[in-house]
N, CA and C atoms as an extended XYZ file, in Angstrom:
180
Properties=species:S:1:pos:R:3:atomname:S:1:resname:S:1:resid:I:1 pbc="F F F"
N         0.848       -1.173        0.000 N   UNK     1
C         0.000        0.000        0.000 CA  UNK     1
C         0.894        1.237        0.000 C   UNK     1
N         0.283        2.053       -0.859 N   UNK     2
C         0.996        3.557       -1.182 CA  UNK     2
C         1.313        4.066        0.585 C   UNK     2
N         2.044        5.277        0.588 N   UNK     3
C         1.944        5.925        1.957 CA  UNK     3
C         0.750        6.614        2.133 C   UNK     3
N         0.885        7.373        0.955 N   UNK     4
C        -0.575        8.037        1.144 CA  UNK     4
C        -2.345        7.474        1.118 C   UNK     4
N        -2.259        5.960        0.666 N   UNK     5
C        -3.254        5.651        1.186 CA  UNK     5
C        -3.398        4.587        2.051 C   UNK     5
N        -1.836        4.489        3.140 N   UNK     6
C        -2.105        3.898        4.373 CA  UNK     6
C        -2.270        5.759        5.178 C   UNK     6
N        -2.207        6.738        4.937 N   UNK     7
C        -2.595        7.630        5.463 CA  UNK     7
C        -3.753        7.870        5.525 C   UNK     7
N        -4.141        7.777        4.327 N   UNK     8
C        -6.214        7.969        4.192 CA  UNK     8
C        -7.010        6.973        4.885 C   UNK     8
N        -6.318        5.630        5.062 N   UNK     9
C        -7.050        4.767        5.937 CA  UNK     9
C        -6.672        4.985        7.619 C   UNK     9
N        -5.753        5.238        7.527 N   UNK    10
C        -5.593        5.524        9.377 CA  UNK    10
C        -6.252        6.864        9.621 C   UNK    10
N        -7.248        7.958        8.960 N   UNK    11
C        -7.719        9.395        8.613 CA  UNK    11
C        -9.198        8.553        9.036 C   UNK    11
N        -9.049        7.500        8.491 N   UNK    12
C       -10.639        6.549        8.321 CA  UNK    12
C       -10.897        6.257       10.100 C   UNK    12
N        -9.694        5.638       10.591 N   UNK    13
C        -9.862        5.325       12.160 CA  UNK    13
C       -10.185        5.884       13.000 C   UNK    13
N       -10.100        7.586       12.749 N   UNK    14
C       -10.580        8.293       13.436 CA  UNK    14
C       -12.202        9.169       13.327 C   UNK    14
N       -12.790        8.840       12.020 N   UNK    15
C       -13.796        9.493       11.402 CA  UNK    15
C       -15.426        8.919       11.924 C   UNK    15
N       -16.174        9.361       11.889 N   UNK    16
C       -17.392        9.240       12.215 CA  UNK    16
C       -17.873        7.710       11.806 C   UNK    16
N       -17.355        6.611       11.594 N   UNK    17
C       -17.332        5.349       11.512 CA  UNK    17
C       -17.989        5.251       10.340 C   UNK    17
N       -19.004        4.840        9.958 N   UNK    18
C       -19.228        4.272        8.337 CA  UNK    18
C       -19.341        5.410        7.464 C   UNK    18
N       -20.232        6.797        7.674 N   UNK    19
C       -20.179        7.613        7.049 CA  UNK    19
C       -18.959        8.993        6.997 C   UNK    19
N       -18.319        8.405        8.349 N   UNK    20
C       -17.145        9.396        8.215 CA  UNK    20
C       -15.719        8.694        6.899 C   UNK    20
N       -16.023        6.931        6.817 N   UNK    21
C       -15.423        6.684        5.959 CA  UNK    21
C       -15.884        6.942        4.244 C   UNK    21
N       -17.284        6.965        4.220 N   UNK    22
C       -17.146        7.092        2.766 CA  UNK    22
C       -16.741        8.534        2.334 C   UNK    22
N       -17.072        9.751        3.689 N   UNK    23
C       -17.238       10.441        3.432 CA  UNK    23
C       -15.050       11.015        3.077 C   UNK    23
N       -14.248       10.496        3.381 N   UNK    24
C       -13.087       10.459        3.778 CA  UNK    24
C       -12.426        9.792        2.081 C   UNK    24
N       -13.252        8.551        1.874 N   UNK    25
C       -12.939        8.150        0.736 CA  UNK    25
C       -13.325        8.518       -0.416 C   UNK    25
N       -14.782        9.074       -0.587 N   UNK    26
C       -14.910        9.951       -1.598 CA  UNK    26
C       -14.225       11.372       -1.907 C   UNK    26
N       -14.136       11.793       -0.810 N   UNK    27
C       -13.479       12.849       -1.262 CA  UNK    27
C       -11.802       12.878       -1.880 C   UNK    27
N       -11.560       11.451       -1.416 N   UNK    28
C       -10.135       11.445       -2.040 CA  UNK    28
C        -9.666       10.659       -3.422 C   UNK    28
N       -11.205       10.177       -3.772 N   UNK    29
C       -11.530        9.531       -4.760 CA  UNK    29
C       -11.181        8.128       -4.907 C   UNK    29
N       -11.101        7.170       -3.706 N   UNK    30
C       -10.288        6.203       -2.950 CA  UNK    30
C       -11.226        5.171       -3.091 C   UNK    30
N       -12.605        5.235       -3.149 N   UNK    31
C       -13.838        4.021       -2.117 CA  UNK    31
C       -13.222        2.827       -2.773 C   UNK    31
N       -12.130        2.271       -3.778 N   UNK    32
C       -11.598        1.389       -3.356 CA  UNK    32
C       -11.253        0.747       -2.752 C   UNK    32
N       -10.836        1.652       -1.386 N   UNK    33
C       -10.141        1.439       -0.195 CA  UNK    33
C       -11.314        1.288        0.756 C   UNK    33
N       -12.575        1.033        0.759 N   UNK    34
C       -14.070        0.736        1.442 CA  UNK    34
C       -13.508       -0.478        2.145 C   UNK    34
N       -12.975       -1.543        1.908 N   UNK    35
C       -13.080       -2.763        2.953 CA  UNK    35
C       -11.660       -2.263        4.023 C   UNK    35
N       -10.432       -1.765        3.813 N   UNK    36
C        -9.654       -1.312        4.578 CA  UNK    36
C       -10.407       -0.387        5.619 C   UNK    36
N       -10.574        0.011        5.163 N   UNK    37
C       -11.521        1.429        5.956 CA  UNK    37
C       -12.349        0.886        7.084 C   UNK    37
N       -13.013       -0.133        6.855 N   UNK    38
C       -13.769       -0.524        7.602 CA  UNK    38
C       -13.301       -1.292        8.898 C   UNK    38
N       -12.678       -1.815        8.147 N   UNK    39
C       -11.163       -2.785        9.164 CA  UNK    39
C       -11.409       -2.107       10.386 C   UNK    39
N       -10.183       -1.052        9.770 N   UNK    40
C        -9.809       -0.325       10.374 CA  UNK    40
C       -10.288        0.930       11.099 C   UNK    40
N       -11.783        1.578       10.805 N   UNK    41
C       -12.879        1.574       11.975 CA  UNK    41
C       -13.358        0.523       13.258 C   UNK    41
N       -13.370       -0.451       12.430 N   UNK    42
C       -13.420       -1.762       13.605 CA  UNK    42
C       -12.939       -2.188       14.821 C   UNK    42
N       -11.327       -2.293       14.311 N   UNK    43
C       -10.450       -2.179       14.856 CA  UNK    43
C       -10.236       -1.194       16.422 C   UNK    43
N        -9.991       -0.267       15.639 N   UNK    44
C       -10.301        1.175       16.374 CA  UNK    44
C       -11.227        1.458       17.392 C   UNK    44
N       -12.489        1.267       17.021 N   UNK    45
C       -13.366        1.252       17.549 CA  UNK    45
C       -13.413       -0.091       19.308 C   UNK    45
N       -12.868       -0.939       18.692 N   UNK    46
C       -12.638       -2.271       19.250 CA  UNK    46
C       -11.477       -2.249       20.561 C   UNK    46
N       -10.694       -1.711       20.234 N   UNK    47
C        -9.150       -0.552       20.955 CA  UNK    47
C       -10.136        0.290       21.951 C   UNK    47
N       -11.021        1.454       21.407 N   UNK    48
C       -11.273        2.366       22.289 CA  UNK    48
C       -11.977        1.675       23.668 C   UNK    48
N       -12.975        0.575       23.347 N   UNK    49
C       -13.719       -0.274       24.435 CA  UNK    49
C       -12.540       -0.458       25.360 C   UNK    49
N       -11.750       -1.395       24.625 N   UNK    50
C       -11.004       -1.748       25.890 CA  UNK    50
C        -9.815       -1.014       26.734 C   UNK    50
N        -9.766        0.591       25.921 N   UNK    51
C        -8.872        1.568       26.754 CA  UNK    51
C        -9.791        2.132       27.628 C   UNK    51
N       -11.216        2.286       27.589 N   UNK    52
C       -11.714        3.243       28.496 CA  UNK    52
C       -12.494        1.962       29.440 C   UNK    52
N       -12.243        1.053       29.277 N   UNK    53
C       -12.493       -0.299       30.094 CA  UNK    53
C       -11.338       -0.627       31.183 C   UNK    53
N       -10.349       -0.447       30.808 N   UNK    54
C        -8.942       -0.211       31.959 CA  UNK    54
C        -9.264        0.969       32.021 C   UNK    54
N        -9.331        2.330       31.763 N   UNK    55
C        -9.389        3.532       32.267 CA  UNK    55
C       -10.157        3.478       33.891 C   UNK    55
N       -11.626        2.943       33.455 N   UNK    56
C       -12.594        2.795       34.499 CA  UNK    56
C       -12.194        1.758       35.650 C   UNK    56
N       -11.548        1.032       35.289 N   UNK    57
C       -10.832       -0.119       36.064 CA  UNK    57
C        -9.913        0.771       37.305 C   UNK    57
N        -8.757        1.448       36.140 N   UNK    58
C        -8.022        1.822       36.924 CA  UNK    58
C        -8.338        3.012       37.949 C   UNK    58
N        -9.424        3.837       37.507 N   UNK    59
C        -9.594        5.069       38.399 CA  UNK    59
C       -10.655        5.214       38.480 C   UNK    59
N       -11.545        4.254       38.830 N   UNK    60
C       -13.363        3.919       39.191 CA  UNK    60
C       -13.365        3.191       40.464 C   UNK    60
């Protein structure tokens, strides 16, 4: 994968999850990159549970 579109997909990890990705990939003219994207919302998304899951652990 190019740099610049492992950049547009890690841009994806942080975006409003399904519509922050198309909206991320259309504009870069990318929606090729639609199943990465998603991943990698997933992912992400999947990460944040279990950081604010030790967060609460640790200082709850």
């Amino acid at each position: 994968m190019y740099p610049v579109e492992a950049a547009i997909i890690t841009a994806c990890h942080s975006g409003l999850g399904g519509t922050g990705d198309v909206a991320i990939l259309s504009s870069s003219n990318r929606m090729g990159l639609m199943p990465f994207a998603q991943i990698s919302t997933r992912i992400g998304g999947a990460g944040m549970v279990v950081f604010a899951t030790l967060m609460m652990k640790w200082f709850g």
